[in-house]
N, CA, C and O of each residue as an XYZ file, in Angstrom:
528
protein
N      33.189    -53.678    -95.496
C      34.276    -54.298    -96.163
C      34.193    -53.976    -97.652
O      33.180    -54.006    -98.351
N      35.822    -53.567    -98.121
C      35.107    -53.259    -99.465
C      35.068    -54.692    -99.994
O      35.248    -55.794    -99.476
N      34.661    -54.110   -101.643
C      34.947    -55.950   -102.406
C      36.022    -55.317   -103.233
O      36.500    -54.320   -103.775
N      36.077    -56.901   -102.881
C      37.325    -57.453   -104.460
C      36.921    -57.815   -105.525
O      36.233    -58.782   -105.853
N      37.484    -56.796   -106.224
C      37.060    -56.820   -107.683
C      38.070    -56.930   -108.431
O      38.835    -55.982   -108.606
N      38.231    -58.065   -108.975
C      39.322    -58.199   -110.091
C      39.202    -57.229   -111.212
O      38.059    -57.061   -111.637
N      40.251    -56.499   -111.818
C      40.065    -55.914   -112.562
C      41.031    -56.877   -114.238
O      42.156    -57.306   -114.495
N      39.926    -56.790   -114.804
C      40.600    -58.046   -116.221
C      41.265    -57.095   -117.255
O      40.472    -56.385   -117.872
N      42.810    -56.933   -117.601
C      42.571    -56.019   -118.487
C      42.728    -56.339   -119.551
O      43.036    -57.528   -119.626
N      42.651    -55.704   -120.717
C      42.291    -56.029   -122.486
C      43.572    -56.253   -122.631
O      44.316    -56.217   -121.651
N      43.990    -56.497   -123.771
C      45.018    -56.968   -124.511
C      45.996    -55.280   -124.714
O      47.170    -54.954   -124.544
N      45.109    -54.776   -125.023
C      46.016    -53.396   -124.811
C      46.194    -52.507   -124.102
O      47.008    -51.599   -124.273
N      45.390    -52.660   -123.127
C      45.900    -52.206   -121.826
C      47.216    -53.237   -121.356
O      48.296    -52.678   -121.550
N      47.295    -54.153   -120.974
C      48.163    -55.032   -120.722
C      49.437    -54.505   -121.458
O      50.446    -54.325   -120.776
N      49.463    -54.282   -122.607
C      50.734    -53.864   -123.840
C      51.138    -52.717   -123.477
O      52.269    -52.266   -123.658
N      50.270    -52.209   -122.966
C      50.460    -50.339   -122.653
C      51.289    -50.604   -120.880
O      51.845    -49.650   -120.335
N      51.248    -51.551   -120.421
C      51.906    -51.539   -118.940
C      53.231    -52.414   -119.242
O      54.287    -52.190   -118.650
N      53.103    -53.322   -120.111
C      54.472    -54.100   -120.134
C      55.309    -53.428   -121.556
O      55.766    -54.231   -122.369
N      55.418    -52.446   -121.713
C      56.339    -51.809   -122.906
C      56.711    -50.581   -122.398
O      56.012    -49.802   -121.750
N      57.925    -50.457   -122.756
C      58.638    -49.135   -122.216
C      58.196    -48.373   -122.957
O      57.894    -48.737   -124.094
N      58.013    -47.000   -122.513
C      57.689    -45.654   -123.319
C      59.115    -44.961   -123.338
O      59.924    -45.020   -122.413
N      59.327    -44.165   -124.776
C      60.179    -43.821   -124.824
C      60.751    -42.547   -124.143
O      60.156    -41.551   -124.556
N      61.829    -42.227   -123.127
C      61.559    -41.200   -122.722
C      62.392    -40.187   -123.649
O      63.416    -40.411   -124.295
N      61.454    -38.706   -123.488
C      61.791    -37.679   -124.333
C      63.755    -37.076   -123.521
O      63.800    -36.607   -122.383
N      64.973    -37.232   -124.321
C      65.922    -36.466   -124.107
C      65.862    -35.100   -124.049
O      65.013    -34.363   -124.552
N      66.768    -34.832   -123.438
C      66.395    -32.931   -123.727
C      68.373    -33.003   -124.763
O      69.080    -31.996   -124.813
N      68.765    -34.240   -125.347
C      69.867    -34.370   -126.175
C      69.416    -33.795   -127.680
O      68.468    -34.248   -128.321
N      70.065    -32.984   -128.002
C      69.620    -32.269   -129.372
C      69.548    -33.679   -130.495
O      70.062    -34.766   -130.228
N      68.784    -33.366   -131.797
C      68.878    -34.724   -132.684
C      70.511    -34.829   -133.480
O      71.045    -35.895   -133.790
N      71.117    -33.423   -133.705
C      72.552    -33.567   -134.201
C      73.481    -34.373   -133.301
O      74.384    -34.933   -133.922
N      73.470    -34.561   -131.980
C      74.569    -35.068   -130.626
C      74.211    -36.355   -131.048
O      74.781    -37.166   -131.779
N      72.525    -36.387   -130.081
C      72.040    -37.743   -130.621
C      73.097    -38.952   -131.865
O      73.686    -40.003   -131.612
N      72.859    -37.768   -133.882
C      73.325    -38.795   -134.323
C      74.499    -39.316   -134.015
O      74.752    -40.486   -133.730
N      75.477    -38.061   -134.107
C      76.753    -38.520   -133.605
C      77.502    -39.195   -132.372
O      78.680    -39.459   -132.129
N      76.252    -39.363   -131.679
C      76.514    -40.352   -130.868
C      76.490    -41.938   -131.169
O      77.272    -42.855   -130.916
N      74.815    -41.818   -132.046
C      74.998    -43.033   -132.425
C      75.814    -43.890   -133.617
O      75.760    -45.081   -133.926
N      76.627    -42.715   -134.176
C      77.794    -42.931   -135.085
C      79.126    -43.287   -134.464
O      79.906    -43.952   -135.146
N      79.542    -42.841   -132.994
C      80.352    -43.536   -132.913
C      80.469    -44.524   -131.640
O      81.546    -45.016   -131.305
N      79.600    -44.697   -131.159
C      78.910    -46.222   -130.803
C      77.345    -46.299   -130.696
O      76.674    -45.493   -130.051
N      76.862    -47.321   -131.377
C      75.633    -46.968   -132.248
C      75.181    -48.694   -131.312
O      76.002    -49.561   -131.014
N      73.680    -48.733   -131.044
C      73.160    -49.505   -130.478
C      73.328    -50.718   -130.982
O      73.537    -50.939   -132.175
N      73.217    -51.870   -129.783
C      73.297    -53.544   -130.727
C      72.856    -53.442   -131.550
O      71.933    -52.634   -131.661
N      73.377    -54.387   -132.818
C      72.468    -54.722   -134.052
C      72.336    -53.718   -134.811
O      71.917    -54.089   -135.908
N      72.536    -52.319   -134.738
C      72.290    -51.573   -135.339
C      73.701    -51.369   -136.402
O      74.857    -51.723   -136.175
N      73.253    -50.808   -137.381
C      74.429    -50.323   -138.682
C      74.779    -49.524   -137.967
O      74.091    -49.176   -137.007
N      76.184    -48.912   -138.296
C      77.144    -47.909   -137.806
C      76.677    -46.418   -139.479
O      77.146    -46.529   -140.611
N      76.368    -46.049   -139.333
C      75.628    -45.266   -140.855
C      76.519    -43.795   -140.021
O      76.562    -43.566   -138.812
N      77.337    -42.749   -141.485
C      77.881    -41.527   -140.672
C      76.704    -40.558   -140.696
O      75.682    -40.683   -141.372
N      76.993    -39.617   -139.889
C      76.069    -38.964   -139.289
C      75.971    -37.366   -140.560
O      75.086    -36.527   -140.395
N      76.858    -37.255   -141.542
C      76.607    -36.335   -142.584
C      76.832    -34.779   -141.898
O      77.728    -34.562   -141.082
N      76.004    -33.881   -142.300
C      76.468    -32.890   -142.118
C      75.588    -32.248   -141.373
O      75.337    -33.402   -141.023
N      74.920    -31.626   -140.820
C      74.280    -31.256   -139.139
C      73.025    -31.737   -138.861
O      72.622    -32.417   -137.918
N      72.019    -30.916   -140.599
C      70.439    -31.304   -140.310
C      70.311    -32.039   -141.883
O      69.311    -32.015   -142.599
N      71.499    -32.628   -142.154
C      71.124    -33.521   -143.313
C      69.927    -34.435   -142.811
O      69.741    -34.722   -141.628
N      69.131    -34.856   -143.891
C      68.410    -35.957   -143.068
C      68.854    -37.415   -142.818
O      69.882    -38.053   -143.046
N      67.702    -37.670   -142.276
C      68.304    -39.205   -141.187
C      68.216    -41.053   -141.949
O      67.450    -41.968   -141.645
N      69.666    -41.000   -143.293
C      69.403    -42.157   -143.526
C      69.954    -43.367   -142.685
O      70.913    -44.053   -143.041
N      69.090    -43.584   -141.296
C      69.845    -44.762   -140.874
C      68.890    -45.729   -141.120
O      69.237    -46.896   -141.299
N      67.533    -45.336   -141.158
C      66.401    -46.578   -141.535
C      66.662    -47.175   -143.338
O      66.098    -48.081   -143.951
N      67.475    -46.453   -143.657
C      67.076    -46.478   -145.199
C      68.115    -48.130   -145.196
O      69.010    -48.482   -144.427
N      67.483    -48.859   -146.439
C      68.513    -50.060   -146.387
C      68.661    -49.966   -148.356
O      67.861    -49.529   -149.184
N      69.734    -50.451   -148.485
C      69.757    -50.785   -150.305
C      69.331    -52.429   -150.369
O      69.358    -53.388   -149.597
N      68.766    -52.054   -152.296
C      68.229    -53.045   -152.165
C      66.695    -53.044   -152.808
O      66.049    -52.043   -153.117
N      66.403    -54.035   -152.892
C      65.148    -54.596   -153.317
C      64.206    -55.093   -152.352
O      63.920    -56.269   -152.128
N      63.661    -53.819   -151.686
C      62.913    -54.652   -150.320
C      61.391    -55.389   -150.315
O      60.922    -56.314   -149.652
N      60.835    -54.490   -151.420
C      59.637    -54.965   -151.661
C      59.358    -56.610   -151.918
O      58.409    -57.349   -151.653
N      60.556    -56.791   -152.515
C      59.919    -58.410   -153.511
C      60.626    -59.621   -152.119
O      60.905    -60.737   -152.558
N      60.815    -59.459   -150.993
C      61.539    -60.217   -150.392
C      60.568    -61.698   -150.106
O      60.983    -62.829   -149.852
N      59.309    -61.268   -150.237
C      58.591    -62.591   -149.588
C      57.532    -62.568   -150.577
O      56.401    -62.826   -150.164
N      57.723    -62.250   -152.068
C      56.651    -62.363   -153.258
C      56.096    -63.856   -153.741
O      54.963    -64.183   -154.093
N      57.913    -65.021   -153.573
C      57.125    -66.381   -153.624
C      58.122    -65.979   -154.712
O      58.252    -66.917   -155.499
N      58.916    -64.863   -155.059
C      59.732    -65.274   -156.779
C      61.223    -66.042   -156.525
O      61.783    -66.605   -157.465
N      61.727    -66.015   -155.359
C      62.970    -66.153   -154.898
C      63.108    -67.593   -155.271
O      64.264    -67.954   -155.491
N      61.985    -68.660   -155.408
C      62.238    -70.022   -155.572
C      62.502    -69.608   -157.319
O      62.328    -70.759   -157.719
N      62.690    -69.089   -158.163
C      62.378    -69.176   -159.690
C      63.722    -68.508   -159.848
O      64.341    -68.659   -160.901
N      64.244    -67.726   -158.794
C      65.626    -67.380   -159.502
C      66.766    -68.360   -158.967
O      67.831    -68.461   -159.576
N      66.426    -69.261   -157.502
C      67.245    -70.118   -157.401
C      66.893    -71.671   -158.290
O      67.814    -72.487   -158.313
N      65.672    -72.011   -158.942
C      65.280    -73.108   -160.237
C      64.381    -72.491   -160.615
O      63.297    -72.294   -160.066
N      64.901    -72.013   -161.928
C      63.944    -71.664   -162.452
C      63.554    -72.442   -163.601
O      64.130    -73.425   -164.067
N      62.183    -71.701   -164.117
C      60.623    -72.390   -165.208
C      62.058    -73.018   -166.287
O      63.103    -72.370   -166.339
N      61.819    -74.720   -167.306
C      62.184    -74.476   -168.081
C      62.073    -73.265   -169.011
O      61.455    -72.220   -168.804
N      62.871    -73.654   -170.186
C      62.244    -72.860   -171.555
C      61.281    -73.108   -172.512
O      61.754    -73.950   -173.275
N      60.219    -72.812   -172.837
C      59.890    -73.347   -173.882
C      60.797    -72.927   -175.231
O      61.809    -72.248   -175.407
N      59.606    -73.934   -176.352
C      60.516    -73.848   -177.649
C      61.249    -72.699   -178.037
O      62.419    -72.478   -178.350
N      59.716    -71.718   -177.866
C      60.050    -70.349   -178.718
C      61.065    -70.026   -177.701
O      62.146    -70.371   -178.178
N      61.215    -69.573   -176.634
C      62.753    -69.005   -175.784
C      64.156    -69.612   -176.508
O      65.073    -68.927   -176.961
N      64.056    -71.271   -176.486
C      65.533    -71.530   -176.914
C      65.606    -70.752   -178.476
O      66.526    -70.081   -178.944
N      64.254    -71.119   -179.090
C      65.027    -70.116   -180.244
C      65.312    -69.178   -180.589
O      66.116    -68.888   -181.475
N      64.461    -68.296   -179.695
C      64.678    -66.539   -179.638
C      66.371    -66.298   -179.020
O      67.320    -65.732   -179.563
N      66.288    -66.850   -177.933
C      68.001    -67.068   -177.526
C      69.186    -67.623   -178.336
O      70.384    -67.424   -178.135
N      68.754    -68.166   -179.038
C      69.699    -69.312   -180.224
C      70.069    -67.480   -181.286
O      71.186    -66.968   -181.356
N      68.681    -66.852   -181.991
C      69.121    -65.975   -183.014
C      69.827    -65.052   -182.005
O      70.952    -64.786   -182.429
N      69.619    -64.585   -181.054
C      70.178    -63.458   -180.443
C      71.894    -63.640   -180.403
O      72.766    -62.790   -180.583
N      72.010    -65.158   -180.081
C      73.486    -65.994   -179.856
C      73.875    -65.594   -180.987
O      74.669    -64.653   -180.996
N      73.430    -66.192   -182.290
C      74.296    -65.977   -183.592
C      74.193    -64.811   -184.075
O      74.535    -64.718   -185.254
N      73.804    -63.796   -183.524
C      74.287    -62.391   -183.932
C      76.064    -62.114   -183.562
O      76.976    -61.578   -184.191
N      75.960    -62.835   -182.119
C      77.404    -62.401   -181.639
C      78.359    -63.782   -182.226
O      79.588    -63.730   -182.166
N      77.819    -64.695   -182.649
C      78.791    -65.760   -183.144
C      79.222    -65.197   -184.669
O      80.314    -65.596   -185.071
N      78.549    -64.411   -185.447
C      78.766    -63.685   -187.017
C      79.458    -62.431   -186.646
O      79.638    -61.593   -187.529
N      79.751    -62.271   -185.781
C      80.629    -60.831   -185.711
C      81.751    -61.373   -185.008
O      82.456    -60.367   -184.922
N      82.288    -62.150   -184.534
C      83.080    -62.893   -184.207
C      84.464    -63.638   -185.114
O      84.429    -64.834   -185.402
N      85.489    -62.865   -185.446
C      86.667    -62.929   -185.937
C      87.841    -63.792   -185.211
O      88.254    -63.741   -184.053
N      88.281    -64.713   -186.462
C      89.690    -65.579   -185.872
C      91.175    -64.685   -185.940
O      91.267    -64.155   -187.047
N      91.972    -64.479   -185.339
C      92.779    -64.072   -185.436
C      93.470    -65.171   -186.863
O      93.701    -66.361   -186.648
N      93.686    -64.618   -188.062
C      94.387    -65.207   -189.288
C      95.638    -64.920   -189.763
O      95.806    -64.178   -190.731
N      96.863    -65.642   -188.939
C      97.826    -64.681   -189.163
C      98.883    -65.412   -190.258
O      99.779    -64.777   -190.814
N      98.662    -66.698   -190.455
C      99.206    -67.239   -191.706
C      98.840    -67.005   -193.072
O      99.547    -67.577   -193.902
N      97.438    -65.951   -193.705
C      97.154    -65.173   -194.553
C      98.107    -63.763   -194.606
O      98.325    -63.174   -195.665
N      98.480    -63.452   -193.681
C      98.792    -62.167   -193.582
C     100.487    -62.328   -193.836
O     101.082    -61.397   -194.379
N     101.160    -63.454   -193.448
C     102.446    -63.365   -194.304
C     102.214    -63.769   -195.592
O     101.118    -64.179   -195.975
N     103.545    -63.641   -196.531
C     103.664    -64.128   -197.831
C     104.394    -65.074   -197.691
O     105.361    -65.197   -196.939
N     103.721    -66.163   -198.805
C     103.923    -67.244   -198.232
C     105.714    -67.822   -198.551
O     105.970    -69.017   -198.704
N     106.802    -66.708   -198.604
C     107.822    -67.078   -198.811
C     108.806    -67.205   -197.870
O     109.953    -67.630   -198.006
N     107.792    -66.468   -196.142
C     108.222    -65.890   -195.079
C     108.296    -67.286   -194.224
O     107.213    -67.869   -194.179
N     108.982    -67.693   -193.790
C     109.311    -68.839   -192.535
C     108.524    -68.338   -191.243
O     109.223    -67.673   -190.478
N     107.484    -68.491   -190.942
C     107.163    -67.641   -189.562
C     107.760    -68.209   -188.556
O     107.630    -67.271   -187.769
N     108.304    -68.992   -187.967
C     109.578    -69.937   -187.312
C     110.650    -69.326   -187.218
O     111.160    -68.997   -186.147
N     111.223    -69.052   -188.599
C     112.972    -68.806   -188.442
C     112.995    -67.608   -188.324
O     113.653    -67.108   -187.412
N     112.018    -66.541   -189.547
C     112.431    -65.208   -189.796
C     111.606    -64.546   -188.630
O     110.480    -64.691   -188.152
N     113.151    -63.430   -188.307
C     112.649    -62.255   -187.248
C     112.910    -61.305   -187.629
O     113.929    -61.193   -188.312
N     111.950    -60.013   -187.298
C     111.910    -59.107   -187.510
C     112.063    -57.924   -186.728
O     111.552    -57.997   -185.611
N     112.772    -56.587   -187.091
C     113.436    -55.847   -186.247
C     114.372    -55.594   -186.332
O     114.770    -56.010   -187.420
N     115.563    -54.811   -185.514
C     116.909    -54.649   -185.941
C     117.997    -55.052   -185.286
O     117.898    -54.543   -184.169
N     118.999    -55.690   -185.344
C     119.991    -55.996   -184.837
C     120.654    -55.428   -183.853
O     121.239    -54.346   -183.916
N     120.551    -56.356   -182.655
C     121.292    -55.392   -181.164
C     123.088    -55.703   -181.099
O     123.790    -56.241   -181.955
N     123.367    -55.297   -180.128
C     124.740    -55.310   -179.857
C     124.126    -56.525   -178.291
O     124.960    -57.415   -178.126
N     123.414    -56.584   -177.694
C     122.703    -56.547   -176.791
C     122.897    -58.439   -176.744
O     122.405    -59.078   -177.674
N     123.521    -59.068   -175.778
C     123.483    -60.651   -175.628
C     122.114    -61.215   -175.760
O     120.985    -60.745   -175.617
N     122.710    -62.668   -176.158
C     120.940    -63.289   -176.229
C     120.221    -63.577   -174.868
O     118.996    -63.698   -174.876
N     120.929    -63.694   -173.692
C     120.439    -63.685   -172.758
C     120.145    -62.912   -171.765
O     121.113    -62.381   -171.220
N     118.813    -62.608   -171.234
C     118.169    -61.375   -170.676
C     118.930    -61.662   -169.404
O     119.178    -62.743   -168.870
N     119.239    -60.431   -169.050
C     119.976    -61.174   -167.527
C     120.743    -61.104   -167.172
O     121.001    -61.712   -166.132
């Protein structure tokens, strides 16, 4: 009789029997993209497929990927007060643009004999007062 021998397997053996292996197409990689350009797997971006052996940005993402889980994301949604020196470094930077900063002055600019109310300027139409 033979024996029974359980066979125990490791953690990666086990992984290696329950995961699909990918099988090799004999589909060229140009068909391929354009296949998956115009219906492109769940979940996946629709990205165009470019020009034959351009290369393959469908992994590529925009963006800032590195800093996603740095711990900074709480500081740009509340962030550190200021200290002193900030409000005041910010305060001179402010009054640079508050000193270059002009009022429109247009009661200097007539003489002061001019009615800015009554008198108009320009030339006399033939043209009714009402647009219309």
């Amino acid at each position: 009789m033979a024996s029974s021998v359980k066979q125990v397997l490791t953690h990666d053996q086990l992984w290696e029997v329950l995961t699909d292996k990918a099988v090799a197409s004999a589909t060229p990689e140009v068909v391929q993209r354009y296949r998956n350009y115009t219906s492109p797997d769940v979940s996946r971006s629709r990205v165009h497929p470019g020009r034959a052996y351009d290369p393959n940005h469908r992994d590529e993402t925009h963006g800032d990927q590195m800093n996603l889980g740095d711990g900074k994301n709480g500081e740009i949604i509340n962030p550190k007060p200021k200290t002193n020196f900030e409000n005041r470094l910010f305060n001179l930077n402010e009054l640079v643009y508050e000193r270059n900063r002009h009022r429109m002055q247009q009661d200097t600019l007539l003489p002061p004999a001019i009615d800015r109310y009554k008198t108009t300027f320009g030339l006399v139409s033939k043209a009714s007062d009402r647009a219309g």
